[in-house]
C-alpha positions in Angstrom: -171.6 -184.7 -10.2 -171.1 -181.9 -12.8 -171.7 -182.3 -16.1 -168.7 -182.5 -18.6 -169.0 -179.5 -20.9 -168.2 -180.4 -24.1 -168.2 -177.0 -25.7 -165.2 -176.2 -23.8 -163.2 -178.3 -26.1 -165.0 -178.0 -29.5 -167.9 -175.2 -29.6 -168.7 -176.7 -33.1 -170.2 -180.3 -31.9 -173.4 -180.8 -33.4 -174.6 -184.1 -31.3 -173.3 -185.9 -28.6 -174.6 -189.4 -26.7 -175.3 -188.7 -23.1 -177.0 -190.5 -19.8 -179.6 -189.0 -17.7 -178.2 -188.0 -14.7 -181.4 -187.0 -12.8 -185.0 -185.5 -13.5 -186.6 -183.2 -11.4 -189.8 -181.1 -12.7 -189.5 -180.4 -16.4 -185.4 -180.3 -15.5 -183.1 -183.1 -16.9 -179.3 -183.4 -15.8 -176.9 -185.0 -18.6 -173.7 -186.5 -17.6 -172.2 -184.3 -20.6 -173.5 -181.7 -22.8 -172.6 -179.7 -26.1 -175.7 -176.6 -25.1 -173.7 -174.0 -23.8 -175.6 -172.0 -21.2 -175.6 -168.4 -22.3 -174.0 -166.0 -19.2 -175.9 -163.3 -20.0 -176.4 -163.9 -24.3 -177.9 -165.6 -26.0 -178.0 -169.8 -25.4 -177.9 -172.8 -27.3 -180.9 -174.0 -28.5 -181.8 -177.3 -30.5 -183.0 -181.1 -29.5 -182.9 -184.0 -27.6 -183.7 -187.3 -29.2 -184.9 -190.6 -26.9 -186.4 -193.2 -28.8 -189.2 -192.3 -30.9 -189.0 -188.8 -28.9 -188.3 -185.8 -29.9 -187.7 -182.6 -27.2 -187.0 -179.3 -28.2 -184.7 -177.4 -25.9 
């Protein structure tokens, strides 16, 4: 299952709600996402917020 890519539609999203899709390592899939990969530039960086937890990406 890919991801739904949210930039696509609106590359000035701030925050979005998401589900884990699956964990593997220090990976973490979404189900959607608003971090736009890079191809080559530079990428998206910013946070992830669970809980009381804070992960900076």
């Amino acid at each position: 299952m890919a991801a739904i890519e949210l930039y696509l539609e609106d590359s000035y999203l701030k925050e979005c709600s998401a589900n884990i899709v699956s964990i593997q390592d220090r990976f973490v899939v979404f189900d959607q996402t608003i971090f736009y990969p890079g191809d080559g530039g530079p990428c998206d960086r910013g946070i992830i917020k669970q809980g009381d937890e804070t992960y900076n990406i």
